[in-house]
TORKOL-4160 file (C-alpha; in steps of 0.2 Angstrom, whole numbers, padded with zeros to 4 digits, m for minus):
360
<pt num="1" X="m0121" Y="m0256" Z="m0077"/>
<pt num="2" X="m0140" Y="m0254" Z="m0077"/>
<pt num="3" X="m0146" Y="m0237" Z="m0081"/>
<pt num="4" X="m0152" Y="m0225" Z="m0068"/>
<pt num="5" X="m0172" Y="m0222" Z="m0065"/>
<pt num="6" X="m0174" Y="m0207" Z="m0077"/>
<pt num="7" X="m0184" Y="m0198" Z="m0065"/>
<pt num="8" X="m0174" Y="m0200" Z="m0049"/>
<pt num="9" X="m0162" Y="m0195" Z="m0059"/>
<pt num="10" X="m0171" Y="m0177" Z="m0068"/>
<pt num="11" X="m0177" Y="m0172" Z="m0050"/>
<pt num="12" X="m0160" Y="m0173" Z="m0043"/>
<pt num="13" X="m0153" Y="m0161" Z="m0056"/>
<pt num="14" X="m0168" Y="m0150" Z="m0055"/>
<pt num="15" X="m0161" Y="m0149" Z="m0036"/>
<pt num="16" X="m0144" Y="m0148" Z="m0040"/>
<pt num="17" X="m0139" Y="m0162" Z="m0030"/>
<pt num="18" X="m0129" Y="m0176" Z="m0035"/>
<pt num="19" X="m0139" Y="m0196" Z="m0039"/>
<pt num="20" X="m0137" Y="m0207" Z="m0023"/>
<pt num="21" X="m0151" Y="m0217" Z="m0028"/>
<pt num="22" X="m0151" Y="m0235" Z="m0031"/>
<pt num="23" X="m0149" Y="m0240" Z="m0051"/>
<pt num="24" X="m0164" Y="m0253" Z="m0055"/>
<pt num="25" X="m0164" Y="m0257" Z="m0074"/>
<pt num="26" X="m0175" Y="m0246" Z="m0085"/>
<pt num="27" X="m0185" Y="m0260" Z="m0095"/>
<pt num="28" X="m0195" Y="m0258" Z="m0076"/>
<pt num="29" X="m0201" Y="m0242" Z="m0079"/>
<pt num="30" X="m0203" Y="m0242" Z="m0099"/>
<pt num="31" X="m0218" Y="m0257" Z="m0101"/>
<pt num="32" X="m0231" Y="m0243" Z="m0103"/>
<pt num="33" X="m0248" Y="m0243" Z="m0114"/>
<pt num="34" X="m0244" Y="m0228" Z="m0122"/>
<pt num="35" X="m0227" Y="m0237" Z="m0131"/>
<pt num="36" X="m0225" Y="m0237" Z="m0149"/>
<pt num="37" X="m0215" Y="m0248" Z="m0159"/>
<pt num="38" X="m0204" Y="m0246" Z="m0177"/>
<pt num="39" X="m0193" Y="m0258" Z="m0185"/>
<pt num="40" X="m0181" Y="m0258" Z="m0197"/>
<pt num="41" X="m0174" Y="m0246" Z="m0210"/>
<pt num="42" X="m0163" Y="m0229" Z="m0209"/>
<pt num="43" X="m0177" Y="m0219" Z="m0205"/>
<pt num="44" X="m0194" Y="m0220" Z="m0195"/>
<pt num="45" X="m0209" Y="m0211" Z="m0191"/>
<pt num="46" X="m0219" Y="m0219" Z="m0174"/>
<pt num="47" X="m0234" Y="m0209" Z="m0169"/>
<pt num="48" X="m0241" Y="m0208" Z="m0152"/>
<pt num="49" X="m0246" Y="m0195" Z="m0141"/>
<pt num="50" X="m0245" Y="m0181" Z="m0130"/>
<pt num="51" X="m0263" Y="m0174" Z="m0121"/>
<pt num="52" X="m0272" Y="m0169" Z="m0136"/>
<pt num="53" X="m0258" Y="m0166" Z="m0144"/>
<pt num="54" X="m0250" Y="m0179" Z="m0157"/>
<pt num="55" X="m0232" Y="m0184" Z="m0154"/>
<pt num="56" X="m0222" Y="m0193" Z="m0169"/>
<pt num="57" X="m0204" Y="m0195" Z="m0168"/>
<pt num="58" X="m0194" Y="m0197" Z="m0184"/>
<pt num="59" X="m0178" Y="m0205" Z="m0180"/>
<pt num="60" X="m0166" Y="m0204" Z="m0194"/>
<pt num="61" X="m0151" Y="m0208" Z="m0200"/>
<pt num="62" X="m0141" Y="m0194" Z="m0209"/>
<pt num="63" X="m0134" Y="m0200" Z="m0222"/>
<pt num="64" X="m0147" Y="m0212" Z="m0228"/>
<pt num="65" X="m0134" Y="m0226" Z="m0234"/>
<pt num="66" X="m0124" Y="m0230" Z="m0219"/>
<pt num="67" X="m0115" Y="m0249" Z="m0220"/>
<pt num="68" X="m0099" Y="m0257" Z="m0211"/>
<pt num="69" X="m0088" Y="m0254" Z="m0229"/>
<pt num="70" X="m0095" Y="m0237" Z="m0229"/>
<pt num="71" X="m0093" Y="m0235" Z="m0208"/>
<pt num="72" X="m0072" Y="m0244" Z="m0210"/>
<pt num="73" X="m0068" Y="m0229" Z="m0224"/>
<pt num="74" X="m0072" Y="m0216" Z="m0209"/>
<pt num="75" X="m0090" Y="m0211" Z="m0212"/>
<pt num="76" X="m0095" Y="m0203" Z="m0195"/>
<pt num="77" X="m0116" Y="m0205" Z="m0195"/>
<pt num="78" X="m0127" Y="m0191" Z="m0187"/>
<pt num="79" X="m0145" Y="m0198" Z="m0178"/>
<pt num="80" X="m0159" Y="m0186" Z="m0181"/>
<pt num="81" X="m0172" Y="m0188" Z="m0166"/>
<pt num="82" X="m0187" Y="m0173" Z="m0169"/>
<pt num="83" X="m0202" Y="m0174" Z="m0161"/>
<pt num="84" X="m0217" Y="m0166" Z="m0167"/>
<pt num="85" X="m0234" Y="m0163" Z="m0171"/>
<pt num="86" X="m0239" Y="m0172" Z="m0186"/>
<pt num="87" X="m0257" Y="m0161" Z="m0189"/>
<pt num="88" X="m0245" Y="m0145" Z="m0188"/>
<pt num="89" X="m0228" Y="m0152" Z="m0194"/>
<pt num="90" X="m0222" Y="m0140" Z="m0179"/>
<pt num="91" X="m0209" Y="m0145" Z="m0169"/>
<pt num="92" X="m0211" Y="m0147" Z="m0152"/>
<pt num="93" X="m0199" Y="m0137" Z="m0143"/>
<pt num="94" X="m0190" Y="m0139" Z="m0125"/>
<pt num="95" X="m0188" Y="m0156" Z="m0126"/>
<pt num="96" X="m0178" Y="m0167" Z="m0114"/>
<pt num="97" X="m0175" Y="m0187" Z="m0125"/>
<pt num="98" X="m0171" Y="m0202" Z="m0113"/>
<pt num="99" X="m0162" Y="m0213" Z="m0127"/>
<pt num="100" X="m0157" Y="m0231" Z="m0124"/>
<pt num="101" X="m0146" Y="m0241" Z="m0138"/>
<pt num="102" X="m0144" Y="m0259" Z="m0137"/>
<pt num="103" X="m0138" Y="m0269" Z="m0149"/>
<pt num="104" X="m0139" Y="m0290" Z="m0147"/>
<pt num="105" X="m0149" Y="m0286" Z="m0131"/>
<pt num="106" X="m0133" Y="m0279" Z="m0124"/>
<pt num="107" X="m0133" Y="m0259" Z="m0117"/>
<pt num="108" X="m0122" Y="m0246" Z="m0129"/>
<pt num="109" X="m0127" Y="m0230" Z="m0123"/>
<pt num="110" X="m0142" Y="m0223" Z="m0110"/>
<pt num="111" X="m0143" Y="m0205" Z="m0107"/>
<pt num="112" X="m0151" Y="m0189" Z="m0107"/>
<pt num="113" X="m0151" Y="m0177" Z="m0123"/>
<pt num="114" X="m0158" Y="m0160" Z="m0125"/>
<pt num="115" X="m0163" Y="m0147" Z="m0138"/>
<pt num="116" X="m0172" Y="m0130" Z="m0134"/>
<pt num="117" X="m0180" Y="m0133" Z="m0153"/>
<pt num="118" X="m0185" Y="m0151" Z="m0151"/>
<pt num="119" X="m0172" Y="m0157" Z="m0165"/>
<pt num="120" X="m0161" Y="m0167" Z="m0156"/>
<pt num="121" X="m0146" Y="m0172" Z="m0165"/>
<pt num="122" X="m0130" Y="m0185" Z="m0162"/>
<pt num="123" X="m0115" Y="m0189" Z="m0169"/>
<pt num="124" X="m0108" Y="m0207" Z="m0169"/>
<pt num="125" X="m0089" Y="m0210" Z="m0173"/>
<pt num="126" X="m0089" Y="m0229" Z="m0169"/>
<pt num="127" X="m0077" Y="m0241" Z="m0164"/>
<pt num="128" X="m0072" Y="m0257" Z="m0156"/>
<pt num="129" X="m0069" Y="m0252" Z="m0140"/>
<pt num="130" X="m0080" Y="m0258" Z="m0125"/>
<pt num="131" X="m0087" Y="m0241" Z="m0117"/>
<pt num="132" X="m0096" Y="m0229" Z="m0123"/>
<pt num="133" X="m0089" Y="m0212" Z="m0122"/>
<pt num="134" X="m0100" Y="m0196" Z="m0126"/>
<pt num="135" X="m0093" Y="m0177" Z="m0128"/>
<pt num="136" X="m0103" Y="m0160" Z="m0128"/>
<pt num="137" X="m0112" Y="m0146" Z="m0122"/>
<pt num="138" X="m0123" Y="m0147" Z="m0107"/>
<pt num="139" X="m0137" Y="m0139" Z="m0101"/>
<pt num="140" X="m0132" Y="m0126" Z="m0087"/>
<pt num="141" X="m0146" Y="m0131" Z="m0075"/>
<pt num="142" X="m0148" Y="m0149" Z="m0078"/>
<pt num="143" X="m0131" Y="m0152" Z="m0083"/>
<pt num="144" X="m0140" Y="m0164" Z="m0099"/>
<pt num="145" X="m0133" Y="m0164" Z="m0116"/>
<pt num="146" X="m0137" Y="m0153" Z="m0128"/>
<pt num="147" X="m0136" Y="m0155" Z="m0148"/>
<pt num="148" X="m0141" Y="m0145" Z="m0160"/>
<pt num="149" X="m0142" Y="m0146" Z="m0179"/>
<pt num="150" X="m0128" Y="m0135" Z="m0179"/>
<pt num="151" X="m0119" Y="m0143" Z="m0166"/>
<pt num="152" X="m0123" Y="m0162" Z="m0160"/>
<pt num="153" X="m0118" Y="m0170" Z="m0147"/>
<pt num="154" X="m0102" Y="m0184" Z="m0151"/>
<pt num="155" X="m0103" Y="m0202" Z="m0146"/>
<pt num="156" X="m0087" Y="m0212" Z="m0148"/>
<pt num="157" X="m0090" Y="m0231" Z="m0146"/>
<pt num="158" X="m0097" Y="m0248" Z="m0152"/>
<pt num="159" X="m0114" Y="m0239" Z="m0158"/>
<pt num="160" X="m0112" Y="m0243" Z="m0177"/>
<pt num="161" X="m0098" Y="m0253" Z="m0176"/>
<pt num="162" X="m0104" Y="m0268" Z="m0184"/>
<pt num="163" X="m0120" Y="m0274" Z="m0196"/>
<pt num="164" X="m0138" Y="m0278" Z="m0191"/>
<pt num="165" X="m0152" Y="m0271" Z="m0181"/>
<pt num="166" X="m0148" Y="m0256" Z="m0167"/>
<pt num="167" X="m0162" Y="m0258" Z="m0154"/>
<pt num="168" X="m0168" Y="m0238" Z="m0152"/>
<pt num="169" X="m0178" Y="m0236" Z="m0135"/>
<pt num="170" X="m0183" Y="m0216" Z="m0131"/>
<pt num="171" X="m0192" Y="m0209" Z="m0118"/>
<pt num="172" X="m0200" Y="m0191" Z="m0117"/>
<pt num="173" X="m0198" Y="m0183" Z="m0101"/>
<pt num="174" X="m0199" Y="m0163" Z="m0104"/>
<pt num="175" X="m0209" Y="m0154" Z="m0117"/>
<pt num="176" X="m0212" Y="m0135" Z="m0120"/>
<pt num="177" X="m0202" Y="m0131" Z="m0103"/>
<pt num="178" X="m0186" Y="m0138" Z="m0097"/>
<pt num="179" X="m0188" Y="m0143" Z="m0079"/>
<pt num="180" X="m0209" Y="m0147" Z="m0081"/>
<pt num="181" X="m0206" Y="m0164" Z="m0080"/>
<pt num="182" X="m0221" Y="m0174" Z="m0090"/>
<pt num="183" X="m0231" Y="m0187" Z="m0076"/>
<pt num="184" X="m0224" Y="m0204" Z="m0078"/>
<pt num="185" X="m0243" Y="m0209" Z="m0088"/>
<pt num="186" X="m0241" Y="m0196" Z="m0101"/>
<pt num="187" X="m0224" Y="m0199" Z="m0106"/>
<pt num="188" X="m0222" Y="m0206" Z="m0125"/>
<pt num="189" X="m0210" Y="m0221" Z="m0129"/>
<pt num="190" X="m0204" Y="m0226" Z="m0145"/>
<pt num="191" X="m0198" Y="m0241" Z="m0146"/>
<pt num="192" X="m0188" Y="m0242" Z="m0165"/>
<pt num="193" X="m0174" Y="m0251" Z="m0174"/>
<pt num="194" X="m0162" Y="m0244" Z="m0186"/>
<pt num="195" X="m0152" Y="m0253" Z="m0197"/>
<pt num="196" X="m0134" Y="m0254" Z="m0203"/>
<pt num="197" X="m0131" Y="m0261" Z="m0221"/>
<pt num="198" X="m0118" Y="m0276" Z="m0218"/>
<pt num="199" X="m0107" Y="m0278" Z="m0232"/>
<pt num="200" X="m0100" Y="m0294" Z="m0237"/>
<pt num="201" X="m0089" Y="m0298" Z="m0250"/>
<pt num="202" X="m0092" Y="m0317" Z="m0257"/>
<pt num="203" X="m0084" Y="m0327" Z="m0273"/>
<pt num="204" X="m0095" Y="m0340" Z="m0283"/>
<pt num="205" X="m0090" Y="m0350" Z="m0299"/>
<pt num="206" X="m0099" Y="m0346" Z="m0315"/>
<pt num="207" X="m0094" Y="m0358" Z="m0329"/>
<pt num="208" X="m0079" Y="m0360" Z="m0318"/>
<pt num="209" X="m0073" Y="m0345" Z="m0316"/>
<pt num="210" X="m0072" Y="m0336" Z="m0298"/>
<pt num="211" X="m0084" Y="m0320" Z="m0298"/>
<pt num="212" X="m0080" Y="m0307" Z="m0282"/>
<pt num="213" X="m0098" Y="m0300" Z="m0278"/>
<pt num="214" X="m0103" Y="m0288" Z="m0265"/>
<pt num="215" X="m0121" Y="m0292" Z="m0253"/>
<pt num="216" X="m0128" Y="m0278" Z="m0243"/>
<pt num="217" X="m0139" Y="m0284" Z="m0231"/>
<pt num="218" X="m0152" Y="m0266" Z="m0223"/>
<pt num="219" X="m0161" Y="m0279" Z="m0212"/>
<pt num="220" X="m0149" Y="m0286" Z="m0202"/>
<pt num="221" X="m0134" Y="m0298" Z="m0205"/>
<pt num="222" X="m0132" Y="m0311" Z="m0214"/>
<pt num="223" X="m0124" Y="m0329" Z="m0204"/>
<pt num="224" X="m0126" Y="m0339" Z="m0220"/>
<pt num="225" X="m0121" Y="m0336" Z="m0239"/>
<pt num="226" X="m0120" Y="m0354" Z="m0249"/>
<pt num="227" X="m0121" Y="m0353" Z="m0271"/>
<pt num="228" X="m0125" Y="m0369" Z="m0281"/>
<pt num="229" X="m0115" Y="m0368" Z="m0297"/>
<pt num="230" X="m0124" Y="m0381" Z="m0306"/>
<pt num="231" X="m0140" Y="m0375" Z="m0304"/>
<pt num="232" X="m0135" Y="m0355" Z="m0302"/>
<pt num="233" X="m0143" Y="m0353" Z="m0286"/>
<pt num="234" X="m0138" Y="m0341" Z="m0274"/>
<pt num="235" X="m0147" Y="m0346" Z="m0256"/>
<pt num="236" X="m0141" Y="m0332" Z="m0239"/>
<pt num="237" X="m0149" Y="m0336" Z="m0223"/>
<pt num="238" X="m0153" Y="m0321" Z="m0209"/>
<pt num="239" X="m0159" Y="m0320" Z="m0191"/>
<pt num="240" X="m0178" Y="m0315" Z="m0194"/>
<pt num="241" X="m0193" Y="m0315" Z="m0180"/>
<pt num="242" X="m0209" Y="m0319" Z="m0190"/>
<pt num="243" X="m0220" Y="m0318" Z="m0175"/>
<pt num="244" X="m0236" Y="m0311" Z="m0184"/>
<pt num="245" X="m0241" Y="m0298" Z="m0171"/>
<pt num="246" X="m0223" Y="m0292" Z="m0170"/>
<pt num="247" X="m0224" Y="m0288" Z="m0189"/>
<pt num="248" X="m0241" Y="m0281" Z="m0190"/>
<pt num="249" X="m0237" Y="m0267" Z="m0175"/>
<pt num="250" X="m0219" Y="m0264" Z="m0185"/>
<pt num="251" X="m0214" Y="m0253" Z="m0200"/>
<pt num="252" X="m0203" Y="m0265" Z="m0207"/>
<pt num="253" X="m0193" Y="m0265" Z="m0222"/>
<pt num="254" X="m0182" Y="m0278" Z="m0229"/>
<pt num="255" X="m0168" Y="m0276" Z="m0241"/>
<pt num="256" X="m0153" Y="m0287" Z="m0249"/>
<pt num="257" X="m0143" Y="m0279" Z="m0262"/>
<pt num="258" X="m0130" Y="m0292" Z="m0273"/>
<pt num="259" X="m0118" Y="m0283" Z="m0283"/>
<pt num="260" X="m0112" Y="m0294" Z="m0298"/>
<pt num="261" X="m0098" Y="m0286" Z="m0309"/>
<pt num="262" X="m0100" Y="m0285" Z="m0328"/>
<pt num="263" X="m0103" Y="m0296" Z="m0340"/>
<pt num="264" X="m0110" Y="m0309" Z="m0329"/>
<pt num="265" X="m0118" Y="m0326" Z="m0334"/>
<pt num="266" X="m0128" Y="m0323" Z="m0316"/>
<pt num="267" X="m0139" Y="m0307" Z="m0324"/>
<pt num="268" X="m0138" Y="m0308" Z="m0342"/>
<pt num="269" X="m0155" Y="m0314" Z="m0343"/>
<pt num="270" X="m0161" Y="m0301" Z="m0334"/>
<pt num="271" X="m0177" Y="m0312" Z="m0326"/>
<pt num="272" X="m0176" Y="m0320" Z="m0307"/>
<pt num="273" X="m0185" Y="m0333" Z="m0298"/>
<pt num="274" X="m0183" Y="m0329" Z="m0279"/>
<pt num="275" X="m0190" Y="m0338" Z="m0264"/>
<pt num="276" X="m0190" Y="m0335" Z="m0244"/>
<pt num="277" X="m0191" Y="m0350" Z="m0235"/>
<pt num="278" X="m0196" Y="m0361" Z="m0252"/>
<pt num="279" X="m0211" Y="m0348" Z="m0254"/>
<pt num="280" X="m0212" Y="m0338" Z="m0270"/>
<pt num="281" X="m0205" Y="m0321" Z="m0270"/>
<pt num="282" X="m0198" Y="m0319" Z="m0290"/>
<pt num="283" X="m0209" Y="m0303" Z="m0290"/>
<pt num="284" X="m0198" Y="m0295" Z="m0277"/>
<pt num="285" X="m0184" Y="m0299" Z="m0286"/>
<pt num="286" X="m0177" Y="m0286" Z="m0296"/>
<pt num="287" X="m0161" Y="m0279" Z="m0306"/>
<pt num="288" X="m0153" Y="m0262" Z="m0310"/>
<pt num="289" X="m0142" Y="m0266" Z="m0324"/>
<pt num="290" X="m0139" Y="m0244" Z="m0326"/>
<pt num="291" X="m0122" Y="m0246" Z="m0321"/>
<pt num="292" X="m0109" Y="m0249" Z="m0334"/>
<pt num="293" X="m0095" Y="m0259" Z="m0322"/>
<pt num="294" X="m0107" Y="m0269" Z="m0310"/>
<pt num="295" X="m0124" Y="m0275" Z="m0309"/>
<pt num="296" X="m0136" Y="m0276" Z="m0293"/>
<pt num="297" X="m0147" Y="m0288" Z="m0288"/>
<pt num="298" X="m0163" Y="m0282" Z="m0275"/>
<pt num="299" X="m0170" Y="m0293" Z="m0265"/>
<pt num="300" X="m0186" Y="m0280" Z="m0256"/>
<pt num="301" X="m0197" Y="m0286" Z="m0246"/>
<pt num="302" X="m0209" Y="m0270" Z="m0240"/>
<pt num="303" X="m0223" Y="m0273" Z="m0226"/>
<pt num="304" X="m0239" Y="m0281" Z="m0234"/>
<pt num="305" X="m0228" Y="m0295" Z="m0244"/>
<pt num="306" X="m0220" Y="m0298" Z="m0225"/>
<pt num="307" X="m0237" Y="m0303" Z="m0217"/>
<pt num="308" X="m0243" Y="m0312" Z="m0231"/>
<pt num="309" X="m0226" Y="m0322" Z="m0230"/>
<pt num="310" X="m0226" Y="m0325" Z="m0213"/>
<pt num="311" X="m0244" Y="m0330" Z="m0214"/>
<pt num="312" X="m0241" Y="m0345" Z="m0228"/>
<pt num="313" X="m0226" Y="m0348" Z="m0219"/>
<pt num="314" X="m0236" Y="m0352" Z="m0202"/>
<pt num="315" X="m0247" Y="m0362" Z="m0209"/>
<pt num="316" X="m0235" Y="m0374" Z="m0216"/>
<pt num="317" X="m0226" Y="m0375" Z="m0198"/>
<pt num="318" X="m0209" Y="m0365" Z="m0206"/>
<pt num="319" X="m0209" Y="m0348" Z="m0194"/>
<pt num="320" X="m0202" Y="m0357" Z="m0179"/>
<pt num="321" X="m0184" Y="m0358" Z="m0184"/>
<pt num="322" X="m0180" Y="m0338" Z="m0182"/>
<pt num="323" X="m0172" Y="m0338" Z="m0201"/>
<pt num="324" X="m0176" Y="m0331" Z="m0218"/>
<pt num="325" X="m0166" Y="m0341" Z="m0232"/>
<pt num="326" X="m0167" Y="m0331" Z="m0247"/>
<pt num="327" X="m0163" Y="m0341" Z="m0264"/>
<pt num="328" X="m0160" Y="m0331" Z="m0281"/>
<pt num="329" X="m0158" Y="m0337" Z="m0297"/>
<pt num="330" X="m0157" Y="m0331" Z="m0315"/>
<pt num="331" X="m0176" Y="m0334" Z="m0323"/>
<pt num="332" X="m0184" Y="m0332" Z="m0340"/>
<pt num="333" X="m0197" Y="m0321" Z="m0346"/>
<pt num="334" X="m0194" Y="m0302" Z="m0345"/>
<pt num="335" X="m0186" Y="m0294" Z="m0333"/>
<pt num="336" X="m0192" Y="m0285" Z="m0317"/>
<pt num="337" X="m0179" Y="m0270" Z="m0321"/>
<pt num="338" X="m0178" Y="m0256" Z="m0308"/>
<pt num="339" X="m0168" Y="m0245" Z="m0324"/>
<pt num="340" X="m0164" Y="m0231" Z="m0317"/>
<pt num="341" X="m0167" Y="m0230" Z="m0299"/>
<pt num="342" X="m0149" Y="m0237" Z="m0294"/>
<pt num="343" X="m0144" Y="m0245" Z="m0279"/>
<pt num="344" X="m0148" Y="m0241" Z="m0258"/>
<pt num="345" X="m0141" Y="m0223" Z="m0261"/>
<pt num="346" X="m0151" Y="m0216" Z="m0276"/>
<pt num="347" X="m0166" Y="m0227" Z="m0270"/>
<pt num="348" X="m0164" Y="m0220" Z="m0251"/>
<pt num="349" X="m0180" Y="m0208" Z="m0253"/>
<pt num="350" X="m0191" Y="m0221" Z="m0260"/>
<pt num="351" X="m0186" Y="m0235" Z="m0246"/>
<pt num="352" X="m0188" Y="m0223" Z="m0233"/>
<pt num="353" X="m0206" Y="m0219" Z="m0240"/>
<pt num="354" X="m0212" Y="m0238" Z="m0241"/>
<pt num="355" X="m0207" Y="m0241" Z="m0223"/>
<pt num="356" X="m0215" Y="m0227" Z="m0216"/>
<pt num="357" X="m0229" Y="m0230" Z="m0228"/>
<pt num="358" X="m0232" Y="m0244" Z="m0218"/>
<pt num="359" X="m0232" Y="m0237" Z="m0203"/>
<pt num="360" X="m0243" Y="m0245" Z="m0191"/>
């Protein structure tokens, strides 16, 4: 089913009256010049705005590492939405979110969300069934669902139920009152993709012995994983878009994580050479050898390398084919050591930060 025109839909519970109106798809109504796009990571900041007034929405997920392993031991994610102005940090208050979630181009969830305080908050409890079901407090005259810090608003379905990119459409339609509804030109619409870590568990033969690893893909999921014992390279392929304007309107963030287990022929040297698409990345290679059991392997990719990527890539006629094939081997020469800093959960602050850093 095709969601219902928002505003046909808004008027008719300012009146109280039940939607007889004909459902048109809403990708009709969104293409607006006022749109404003984010891509990738657990957490974005898209500005835009409302009058005079700037709007950014930080859509966040709470907690910041949220995978398929962790999602499959019964971690229930929260979605942040708050919607404020970035000159004041003041929340804007009153506000009514049209959010669309689509994942694989296909529909999850499209409704209408409300919090008096502007910070609009949902839970997801996913699974494998077809339909999404959501559960809640509603607005007395509007009948739309509210939730609070305190107490969100429960979605049960297959948001979150498997890896890669979820496709984050939301649309402002009130703001400092509940039933002024802002004119169709003035409504703000971010357009913004969250990611779920997809985990993978993989065996590869080092001096012919079978290693288990563990690869966490934050971009989106991997459909290829292939390791050449001979020459201890570790090649994984994933769906990429390297359209050039696409990246330079995105905050975009990649990230692979390789969990080897200790001691390891695969890390001992410490050094890597890396490549995308047969292009140098060894510099983006990088290992945190602070845990005693395990070590990890990051492969990071943040905004500028991205563009400067896709832009060799392009010119050598290698963009067209909607893949990025990673390779990772073990290299001399010191190591690019991230010590400390641990995996996706103790970096979570810092990855958040480079993809909002860049921000567009």
């Amino acid at each position: 089913m095709n969601p219902p025109p928002v505003k046909i839909l808004l008027f008719s519970l300012l009146f109280t009256t039940a939607f007889m109106g004909s459902i048109s798809p809403l990708f009709n109504m969104i293409i607006s010049m006022n749109s404003a796009f984010g891509d990738g990571l657990t957490q974005e900041q898209i500005t835009d705005s409302l009058g005079n007034r700037k709007a950014d929405l930080l859509i966040k997920m709470i907690p910041t590492v949220v995978t398929t392993e962790t999602l499959e031991k019964g971690q229930k994610p929260t979605i942040e939405f708050r919607l404020f102005d970035s000159g004041t940090n003041q929340s804007f208050s009153h506000v009514t979110y049209y959010v669309i979630v689509e994942k694989d181009e296909k529909k999850l969830l499209y409704d209408l969300f409300h919090d008096h305080a502007g910070d609009l908050r949902i839970q997801v409890n996913p699974s494998n069934t077809g339909n999404t079901s959501i559960s809640g407090e509603k607005t007395p005259l509007l009948g739309v669902w509210i939730g609070t810090s305190a107490k969100p608003v429960t979605i049960s379905g297959p948001i979150f139920a498997s890896g890669g990119l979820y496709h984050f459409i939301v649309r402002i339609e009130t703001v400092d009152s509940d039933n002024a509804l802002l004119p169709d030109s003035q409504e703000p619409i971010y357009d913004s993709w969250l990611s779920i870590g997809n985990t993978e568990n993989q065996q590869i033969d080092i001096g012919g012995k079978q290693v288990p690893i563990k690869i966490i893909s934050y971009y989106d999921k991997l459909k290829d994983f292939r390791f050449d014992a001979k020459n201890m390279q570790m090649k994984l392929d994933m769906p990429f878009n390297w359209n050039l304007s696409r990246l330079e309107n995105s905050s975009i963030f990649v990230h692979e994580e390789i969990y080897v287990p200790k001691p390891n022929a695969f890390t001992l040297k410490g050094g890597f050479t890396g490549s995308v698409n047969g292009a140098n990345i060894s510099k983006n290679v990088v290992l945190d050898n602070s845990n005693p059991y395990t070590d990890v392997i990051h492969v990071m990719l943040p905004k500028n390398d991205l563009l400067n990527l896709a832009d060799q890539l392009d010119k050598n006629g290698q963009t067209s084919n909607g893949t990025m094939s990673f390779m990772v081997q073990p290299g001399e020469g010191p190591a690019n050591s991230m010590g400390s800093m641990g995996s996706m959960g103790s970096m979570s602050g810092s990855n958040s930060s480079m993809a909002m850093g860049n921000t567009s």
